[in-house]
C-alpha positions as a LaTeX table, in Angstrom:
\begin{tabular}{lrrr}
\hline
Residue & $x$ (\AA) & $y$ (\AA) & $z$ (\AA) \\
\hline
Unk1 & 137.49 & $-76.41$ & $-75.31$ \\
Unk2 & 140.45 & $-73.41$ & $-75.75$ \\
Unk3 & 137.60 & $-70.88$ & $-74.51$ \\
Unk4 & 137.07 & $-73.30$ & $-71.33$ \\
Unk5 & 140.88 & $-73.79$ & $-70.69$ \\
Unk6 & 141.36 & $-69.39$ & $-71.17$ \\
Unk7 & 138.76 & $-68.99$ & $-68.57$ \\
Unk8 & 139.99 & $-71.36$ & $-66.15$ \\
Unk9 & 143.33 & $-69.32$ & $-66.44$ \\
Unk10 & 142.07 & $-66.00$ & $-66.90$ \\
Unk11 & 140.17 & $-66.19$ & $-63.70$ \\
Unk12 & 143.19 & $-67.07$ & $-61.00$ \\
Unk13 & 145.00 & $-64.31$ & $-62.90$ \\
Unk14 & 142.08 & $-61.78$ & $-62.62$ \\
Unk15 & 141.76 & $-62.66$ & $-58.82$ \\
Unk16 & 145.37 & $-62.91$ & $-58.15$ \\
Unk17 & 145.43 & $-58.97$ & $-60.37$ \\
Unk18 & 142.38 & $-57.81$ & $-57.74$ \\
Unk19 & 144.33 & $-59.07$ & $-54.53$ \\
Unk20 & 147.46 & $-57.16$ & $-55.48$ \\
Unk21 & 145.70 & $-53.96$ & $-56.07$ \\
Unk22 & 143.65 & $-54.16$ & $-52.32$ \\
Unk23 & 146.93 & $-55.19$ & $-50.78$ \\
Unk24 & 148.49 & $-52.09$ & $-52.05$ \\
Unk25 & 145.45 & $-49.99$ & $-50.88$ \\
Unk26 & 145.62 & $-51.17$ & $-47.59$ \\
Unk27 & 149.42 & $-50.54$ & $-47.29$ \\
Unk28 & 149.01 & $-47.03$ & $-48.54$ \\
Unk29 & 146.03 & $-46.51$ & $-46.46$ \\
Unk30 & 148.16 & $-48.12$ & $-43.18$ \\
Unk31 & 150.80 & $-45.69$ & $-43.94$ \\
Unk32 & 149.27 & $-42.35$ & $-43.79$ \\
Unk33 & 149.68 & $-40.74$ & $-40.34$ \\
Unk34 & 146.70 & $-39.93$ & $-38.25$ \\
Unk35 & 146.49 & $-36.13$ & $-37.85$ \\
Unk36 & 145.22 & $-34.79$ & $-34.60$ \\
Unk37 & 143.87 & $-31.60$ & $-34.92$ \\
Unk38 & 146.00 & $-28.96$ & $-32.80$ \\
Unk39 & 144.58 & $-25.27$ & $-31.61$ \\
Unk40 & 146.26 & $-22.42$ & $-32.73$ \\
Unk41 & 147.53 & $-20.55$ & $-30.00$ \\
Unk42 & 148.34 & $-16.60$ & $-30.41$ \\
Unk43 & 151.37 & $-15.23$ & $-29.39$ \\
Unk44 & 151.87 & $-13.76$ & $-25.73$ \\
Unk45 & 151.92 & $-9.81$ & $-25.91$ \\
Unk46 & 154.84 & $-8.55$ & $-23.70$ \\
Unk47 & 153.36 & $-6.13$ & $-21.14$ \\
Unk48 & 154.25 & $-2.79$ & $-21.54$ \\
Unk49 & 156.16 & $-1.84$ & $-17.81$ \\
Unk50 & 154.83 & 1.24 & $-16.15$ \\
Unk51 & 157.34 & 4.18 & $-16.31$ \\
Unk52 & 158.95 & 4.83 & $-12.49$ \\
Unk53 & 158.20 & 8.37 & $-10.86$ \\
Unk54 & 162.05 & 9.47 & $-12.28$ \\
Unk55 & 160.87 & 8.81 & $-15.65$ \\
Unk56 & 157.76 & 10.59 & $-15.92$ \\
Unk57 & 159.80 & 13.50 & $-14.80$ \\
Unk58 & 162.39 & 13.30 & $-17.07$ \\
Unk59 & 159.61 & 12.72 & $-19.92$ \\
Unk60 & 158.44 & 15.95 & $-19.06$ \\
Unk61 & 160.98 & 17.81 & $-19.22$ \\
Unk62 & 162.68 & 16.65 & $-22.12$ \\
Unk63 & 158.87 & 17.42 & $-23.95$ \\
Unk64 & 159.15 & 20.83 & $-22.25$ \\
Unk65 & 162.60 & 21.73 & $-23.52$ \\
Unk66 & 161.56 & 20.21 & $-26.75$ \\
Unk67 & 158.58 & 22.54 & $-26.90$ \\
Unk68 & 160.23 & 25.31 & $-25.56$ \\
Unk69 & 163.05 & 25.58 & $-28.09$ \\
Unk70 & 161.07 & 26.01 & $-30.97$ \\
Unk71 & 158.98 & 29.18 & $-29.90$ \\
Unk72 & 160.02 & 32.18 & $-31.72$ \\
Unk73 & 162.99 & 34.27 & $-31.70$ \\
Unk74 & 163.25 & 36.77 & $-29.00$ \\
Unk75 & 164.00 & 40.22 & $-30.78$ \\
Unk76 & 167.22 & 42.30 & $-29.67$ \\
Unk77 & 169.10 & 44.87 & $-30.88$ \\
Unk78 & 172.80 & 45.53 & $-30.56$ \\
Unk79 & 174.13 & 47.73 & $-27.90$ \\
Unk80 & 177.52 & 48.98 & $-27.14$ \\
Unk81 & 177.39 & 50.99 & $-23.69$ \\
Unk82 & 175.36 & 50.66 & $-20.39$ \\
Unk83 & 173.85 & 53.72 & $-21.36$ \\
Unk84 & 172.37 & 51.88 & $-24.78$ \\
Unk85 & 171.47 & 48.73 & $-22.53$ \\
Unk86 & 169.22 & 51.07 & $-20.25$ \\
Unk87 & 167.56 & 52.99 & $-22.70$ \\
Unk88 & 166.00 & 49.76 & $-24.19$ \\
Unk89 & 164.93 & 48.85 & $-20.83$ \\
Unk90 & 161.74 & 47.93 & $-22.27$ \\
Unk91 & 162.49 & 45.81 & $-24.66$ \\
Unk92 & 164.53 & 43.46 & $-22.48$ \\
Unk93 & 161.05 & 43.30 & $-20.30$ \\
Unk94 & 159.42 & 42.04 & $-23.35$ \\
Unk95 & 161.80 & 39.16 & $-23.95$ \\
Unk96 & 160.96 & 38.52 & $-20.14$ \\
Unk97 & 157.17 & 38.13 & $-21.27$ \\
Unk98 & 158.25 & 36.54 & $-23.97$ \\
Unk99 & 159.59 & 33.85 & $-22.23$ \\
Unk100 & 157.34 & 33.52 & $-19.97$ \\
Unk101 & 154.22 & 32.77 & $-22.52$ \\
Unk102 & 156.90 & 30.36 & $-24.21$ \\
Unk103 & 157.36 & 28.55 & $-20.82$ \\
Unk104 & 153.31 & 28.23 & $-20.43$ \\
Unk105 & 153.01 & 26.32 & $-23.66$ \\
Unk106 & 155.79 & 24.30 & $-23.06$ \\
Unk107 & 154.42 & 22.98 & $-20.11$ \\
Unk108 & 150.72 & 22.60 & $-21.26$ \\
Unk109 & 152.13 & 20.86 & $-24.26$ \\
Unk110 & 154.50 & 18.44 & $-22.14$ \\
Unk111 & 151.25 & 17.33 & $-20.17$ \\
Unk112 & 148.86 & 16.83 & $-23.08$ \\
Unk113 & 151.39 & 15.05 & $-24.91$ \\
Unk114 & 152.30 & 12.45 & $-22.40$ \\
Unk115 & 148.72 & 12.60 & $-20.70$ \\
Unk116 & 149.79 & 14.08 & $-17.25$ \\
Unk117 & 147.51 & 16.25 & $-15.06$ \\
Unk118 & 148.68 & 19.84 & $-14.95$ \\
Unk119 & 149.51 & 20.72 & $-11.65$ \\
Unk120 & 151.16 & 24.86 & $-11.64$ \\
Unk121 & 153.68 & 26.19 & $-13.07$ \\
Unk122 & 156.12 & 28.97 & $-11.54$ \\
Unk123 & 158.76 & 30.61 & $-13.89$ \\
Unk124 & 161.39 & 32.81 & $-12.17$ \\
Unk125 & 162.26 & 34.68 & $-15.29$ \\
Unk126 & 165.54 & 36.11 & $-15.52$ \\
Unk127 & 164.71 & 40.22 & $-15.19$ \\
Unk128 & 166.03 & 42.79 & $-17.76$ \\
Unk129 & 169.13 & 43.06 & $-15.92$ \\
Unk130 & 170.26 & 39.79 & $-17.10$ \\
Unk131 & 168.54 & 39.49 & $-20.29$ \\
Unk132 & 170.49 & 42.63 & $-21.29$ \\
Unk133 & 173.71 & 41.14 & $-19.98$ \\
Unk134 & 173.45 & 37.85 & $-22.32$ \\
Unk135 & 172.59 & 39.68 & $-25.38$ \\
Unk136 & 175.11 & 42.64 & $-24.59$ \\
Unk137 & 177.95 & 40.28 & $-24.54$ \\
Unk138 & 176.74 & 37.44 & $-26.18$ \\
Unk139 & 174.10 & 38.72 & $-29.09$ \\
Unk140 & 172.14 & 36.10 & $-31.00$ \\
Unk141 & 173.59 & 33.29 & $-28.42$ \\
Unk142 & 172.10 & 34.53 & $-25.91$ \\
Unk143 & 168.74 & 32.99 & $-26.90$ \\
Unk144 & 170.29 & 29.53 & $-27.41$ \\
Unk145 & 171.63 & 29.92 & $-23.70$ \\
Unk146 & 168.09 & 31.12 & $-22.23$ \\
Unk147 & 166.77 & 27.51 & $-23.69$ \\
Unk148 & 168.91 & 25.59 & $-23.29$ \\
Unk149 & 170.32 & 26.29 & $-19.80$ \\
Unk150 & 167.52 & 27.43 & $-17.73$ \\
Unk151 & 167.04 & 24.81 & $-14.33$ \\
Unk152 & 163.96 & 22.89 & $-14.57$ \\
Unk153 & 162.50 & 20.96 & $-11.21$ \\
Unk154 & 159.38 & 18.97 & $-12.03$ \\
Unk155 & 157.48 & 17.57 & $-9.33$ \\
Unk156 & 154.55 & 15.03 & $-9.32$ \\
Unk157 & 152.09 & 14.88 & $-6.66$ \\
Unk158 & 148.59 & 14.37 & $-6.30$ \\
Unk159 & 147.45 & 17.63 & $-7.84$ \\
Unk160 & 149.52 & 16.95 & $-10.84$ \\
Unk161 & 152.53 & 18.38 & $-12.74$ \\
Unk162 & 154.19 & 20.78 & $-10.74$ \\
Unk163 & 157.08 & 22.50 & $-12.35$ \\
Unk164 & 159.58 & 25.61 & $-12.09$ \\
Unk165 & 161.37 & 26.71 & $-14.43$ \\
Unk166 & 164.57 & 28.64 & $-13.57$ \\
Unk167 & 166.24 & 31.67 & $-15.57$ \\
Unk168 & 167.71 & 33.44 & $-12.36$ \\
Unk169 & 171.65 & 31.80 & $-12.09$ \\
Unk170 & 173.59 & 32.89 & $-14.29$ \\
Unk171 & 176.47 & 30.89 & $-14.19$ \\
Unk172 & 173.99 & 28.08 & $-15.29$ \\
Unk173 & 173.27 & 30.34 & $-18.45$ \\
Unk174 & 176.40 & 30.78 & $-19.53$ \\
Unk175 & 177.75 & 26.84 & $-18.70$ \\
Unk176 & 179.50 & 26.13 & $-21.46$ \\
Unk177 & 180.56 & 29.29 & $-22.60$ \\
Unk178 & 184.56 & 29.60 & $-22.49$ \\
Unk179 & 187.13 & 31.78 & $-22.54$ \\
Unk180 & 186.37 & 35.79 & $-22.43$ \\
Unk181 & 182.98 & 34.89 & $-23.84$ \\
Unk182 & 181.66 & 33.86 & $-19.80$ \\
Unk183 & 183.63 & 36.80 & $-18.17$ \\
Unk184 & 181.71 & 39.39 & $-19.89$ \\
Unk185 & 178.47 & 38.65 & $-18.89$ \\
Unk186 & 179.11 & 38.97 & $-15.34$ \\
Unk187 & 180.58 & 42.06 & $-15.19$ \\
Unk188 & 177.77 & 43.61 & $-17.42$ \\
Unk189 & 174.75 & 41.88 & $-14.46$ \\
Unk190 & 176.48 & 42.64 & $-11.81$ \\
Unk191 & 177.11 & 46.40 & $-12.93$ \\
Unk192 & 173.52 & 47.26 & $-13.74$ \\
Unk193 & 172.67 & 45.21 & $-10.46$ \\
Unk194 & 174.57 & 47.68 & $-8.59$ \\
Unk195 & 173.91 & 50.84 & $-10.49$ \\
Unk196 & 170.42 & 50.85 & $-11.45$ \\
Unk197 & 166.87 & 49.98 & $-10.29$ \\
Unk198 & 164.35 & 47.71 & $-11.75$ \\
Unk199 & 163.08 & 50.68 & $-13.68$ \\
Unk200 & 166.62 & 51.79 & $-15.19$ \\
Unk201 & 166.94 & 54.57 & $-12.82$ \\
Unk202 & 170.54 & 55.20 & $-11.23$ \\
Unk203 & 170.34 & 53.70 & $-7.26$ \\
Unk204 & 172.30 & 54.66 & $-4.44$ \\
Unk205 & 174.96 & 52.44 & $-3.75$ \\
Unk206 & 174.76 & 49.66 & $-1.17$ \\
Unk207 & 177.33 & 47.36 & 0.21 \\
Unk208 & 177.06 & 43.70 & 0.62 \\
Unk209 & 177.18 & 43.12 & 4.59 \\
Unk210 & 180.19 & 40.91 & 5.18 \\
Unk211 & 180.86 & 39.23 & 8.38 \\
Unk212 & 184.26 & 40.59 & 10.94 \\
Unk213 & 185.23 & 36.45 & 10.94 \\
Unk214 & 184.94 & 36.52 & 6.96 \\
Unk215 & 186.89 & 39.64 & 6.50 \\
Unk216 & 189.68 & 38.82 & 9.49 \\
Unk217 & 190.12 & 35.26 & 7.27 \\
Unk218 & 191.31 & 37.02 & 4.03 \\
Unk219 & 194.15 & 37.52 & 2.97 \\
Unk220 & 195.94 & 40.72 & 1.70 \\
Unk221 & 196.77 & 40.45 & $-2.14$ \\
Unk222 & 199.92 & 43.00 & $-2.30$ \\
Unk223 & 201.04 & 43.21 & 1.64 \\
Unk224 & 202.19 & 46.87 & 2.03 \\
Unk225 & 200.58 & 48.26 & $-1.21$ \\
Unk226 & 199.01 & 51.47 & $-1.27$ \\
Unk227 & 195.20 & 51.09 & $-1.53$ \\
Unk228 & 193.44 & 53.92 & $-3.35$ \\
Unk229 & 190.12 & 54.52 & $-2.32$ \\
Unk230 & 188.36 & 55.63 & $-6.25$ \\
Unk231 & 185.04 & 53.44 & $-6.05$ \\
Unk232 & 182.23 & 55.40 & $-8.45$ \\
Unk233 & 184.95 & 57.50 & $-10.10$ \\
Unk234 & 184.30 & 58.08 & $-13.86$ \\
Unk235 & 185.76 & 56.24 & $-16.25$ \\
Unk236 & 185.57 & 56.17 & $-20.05$ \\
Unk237 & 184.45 & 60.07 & $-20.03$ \\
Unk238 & 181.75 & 58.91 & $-17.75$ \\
Unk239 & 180.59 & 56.02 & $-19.60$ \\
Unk240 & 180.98 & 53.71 & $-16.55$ \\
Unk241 & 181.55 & 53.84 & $-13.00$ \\
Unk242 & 185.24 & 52.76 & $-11.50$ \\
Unk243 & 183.89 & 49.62 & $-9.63$ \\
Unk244 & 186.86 & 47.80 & $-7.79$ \\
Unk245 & 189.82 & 49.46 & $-5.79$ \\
Unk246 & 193.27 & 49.67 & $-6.74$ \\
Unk247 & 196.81 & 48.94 & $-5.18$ \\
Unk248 & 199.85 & 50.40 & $-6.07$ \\
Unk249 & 203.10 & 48.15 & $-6.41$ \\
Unk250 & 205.81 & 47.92 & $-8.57$ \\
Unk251 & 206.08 & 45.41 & $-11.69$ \\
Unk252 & 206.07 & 41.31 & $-11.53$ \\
Unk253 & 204.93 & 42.05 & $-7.70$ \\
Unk254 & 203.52 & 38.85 & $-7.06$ \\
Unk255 & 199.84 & 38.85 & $-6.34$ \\
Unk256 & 198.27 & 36.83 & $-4.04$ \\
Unk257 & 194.91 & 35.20 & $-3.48$ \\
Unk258 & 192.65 & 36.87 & $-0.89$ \\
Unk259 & 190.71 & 33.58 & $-0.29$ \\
Unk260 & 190.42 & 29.58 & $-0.58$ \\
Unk261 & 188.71 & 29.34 & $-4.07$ \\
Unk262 & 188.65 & 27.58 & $-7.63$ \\
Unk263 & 190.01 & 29.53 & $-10.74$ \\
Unk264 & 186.74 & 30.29 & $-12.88$ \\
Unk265 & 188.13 & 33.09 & $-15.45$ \\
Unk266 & 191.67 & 33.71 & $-16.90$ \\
Unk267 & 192.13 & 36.05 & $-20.10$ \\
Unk268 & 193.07 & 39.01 & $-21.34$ \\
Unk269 & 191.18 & 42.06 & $-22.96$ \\
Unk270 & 191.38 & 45.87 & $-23.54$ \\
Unk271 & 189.63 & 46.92 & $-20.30$ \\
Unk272 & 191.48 & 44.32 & $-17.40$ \\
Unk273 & 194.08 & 43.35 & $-19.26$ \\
Unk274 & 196.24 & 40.38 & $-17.94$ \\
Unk275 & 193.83 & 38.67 & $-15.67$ \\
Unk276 & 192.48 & 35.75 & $-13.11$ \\
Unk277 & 189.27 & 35.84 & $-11.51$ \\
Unk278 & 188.20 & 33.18 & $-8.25$ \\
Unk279 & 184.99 & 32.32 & $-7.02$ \\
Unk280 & 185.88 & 31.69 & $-3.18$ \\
Unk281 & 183.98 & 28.84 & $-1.07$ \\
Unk282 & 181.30 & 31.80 & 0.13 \\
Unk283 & 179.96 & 32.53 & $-3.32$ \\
Unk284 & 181.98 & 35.66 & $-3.60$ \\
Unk285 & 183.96 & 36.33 & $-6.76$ \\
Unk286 & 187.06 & 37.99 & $-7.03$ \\
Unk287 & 189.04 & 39.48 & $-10.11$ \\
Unk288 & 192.59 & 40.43 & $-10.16$ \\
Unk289 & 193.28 & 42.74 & $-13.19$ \\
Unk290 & 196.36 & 44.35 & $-15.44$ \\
Unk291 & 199.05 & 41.43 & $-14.43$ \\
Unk292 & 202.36 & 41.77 & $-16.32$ \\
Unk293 & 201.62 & 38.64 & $-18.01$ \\
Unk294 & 198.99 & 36.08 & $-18.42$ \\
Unk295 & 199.25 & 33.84 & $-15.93$ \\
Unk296 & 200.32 & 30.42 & $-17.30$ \\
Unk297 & 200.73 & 28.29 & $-14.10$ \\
Unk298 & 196.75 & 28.21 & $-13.20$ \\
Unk299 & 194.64 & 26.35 & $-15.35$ \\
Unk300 & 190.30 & 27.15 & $-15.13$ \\
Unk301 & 188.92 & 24.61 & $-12.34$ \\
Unk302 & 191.49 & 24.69 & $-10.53$ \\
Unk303 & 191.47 & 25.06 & $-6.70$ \\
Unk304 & 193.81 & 27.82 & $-4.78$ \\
Unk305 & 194.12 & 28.54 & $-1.02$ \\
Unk306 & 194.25 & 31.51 & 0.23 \\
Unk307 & 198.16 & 33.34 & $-0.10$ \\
Unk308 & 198.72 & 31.24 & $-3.25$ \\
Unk309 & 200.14 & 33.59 & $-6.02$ \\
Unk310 & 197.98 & 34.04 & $-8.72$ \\
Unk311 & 199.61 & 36.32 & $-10.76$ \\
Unk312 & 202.14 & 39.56 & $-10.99$ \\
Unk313 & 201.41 & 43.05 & $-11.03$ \\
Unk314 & 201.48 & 45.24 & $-14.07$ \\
Unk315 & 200.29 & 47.63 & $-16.35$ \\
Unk316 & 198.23 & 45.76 & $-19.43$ \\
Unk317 & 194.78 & 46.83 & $-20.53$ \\
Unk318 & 192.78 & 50.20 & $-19.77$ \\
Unk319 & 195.86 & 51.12 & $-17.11$ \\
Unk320 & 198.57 & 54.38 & $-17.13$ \\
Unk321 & 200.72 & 52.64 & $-14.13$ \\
Unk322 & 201.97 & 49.59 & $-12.58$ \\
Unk323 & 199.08 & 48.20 & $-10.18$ \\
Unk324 & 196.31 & 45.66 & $-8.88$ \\
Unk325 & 192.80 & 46.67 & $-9.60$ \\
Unk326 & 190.65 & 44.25 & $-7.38$ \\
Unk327 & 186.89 & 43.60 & $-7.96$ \\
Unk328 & 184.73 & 42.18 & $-5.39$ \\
Unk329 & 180.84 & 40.53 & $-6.86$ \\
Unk330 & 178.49 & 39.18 & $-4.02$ \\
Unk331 & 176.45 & 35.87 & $-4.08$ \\
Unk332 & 173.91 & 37.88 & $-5.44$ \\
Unk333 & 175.83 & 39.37 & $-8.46$ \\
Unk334 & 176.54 & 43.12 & $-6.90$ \\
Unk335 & 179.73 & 45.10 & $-6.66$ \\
Unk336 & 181.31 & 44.84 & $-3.18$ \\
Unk337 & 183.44 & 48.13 & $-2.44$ \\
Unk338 & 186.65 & 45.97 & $-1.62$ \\
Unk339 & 188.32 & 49.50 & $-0.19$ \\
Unk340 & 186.64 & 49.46 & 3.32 \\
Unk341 & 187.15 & 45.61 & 3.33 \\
Unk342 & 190.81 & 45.58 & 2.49 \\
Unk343 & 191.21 & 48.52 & 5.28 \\
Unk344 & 189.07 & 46.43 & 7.90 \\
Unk345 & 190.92 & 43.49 & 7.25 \\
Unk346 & 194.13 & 45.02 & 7.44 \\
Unk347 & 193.25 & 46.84 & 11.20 \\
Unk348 & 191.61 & 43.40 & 11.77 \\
Unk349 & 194.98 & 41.49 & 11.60 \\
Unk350 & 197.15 & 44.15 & 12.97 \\
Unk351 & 195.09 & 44.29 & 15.99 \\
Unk352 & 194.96 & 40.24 & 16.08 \\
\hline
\end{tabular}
């Protein structure tokens, strides 16, 4: 009877136990989320944008410079006279060839690297002339200068890379070069442009053509100064050739500027003493030497009209008397005998 009465208990318990547990089930069952698979979906590359004309070309030439600048170092030795400069005549021609084999694997590099067609390359090399004058005045810096400050053009056409590479200007060489350090150069080109021939061999002198309207518009530096006419004399025991004309006038004359220019040089040293030198609006330089004092009321870049004083006369540097040596350079870096100018221009104005 107690085993009948357990088992009618038992069983509502058991079943009421079984309910509870399926229940449960069915809740945790309800509350797990369906999951939809999703497809995976790569990331969108960025497209890479096709470099403009203007910088393929400047891709080449900074690879070119790059390329260039670590050839080898151009050999020199140091020279102290234009005699010493023409004597190694040859061995400014090989930096020349040196340079140029440097510039032809410069540019086949630039092209490989950045997978351009070679068009041609054209080098206008810089000549002994002014190899000799960077590394006269200059020494090891000149090679820094001939890499760094040569013009590169770089053209891209159908037949490929075209490109020239540029060692002819020399004020482009020497950019950046201050002081006494960019006058020298200059004088040293445009000497052995004027004296000598492509072979080293002494030339007869030519003068740069200038036009009557040019030479009426100038104007006269010491008004009523005596010109002395001593272009070629010797100077320095015959070292060098006297290559500018002087005037005669008594100290702290004022000096005034022969044309409309900007101020490029002002300095001092042994040879001009006291001096200011002005590249007028035609490409033609002019240097005003041995003033009393270094003038101190110009500053480099800046511009001067013709008449303007520029500085005083006096008697500093490689000079025994009180006077105005004038230099005259061309566009294309030769001396200009400034003695016939100075007496055409004078007639020139007289006459009106």
């Amino acid at each position: 009877m107690l085993q009948k009465l357990v088992s009618l208990f038992a069983l509502p318990l058991f079943l009421g136990i079984l309910a509870g547990c399926m229940q449960t089930r069915i809740i945790e069952e309800a509350s797990v989320p369906e999951v939809t698979p999703q497809a995976i979906v790569a990331p969108r590359a960025t497209p890479t944008p096709t470099p403009t004309l203007q910088q393929r070309i400047a891709r080449i030439k900074d690879v070119f410079r790059q390329s260039f600048r670590q050839k080898g170092v151009y050999a020199w030795q140091e020279t102290q006279s234009y005699a010493d400069i023409v004597t190694q005549c040859d061995g400014w021609q090989l930096i020349d060839a040196d340079i140029q084999r440097a510039c032809e694997d410069a540019f086949w590099q630039a092209c490989e690297t950045l997978g351009e067609a070679p068009g041609v390359l054209h080098t206008r090399l810089p000549g002994w002339k002014l190899v000799a004058s960077l590394y006269h005045r200059l020494g090891a810096r000149a090679e820094e200068l001939l890499k760094n400050n040569s013009i590169i053009h770089v053209e891209i056409g159908s037949d490929g890379v075209n490109m020239t590479a540029d060692f002819t200007d020399i004020r482009s060489l020497i950019a950046g070069v201050e002081g006494e350090m960019s006058f020298g150069p200059k004088l040293t080109f445009a000497y052995l442009n004027t004296v000598y021939d492509e072979n080293g061999e002494e030339t007869a002198f030519t003068q740069y053509k200038l036009g009557d309207a040019y030479i009426r518009a100038l104007r006269d530096p010491l008004p009523g100064g005596h010109i002395k006419n001593g272009w070629y004399a010797d100077r320095d025991r015959g070292a060098r050739k006297h290559t500018g004309t002087d005037i005669k006038m008594p100290e702290d004359t004022p000096i005034l500027s022969c044309t409309d220019g900007v101020v490029v040089n002002i300095g001092s040293n042994a040879g001009a003493g006291n001096y200011v030198v002005v590249l007028d609006d035609a490409g033609l330089e002019y240097h005003y030497y041995h003033m009393v004092r270094l003038t101190g009321f110009l500053e480099v870049g800046e511009r001067v009209s013709a008449g303007d004083i520029i500085g005083n006369v006096g008697n500093t540097g490689n000079s025994s008397a009180n006077h105005l040596h004038l230099t005259m350079i061309s566009p294309d870096f030769t001396y200009i005998n400034p003695y016939p100018v100075l007496r055409e221009m004078r007639k020139l104005q007289k006459t009106g």
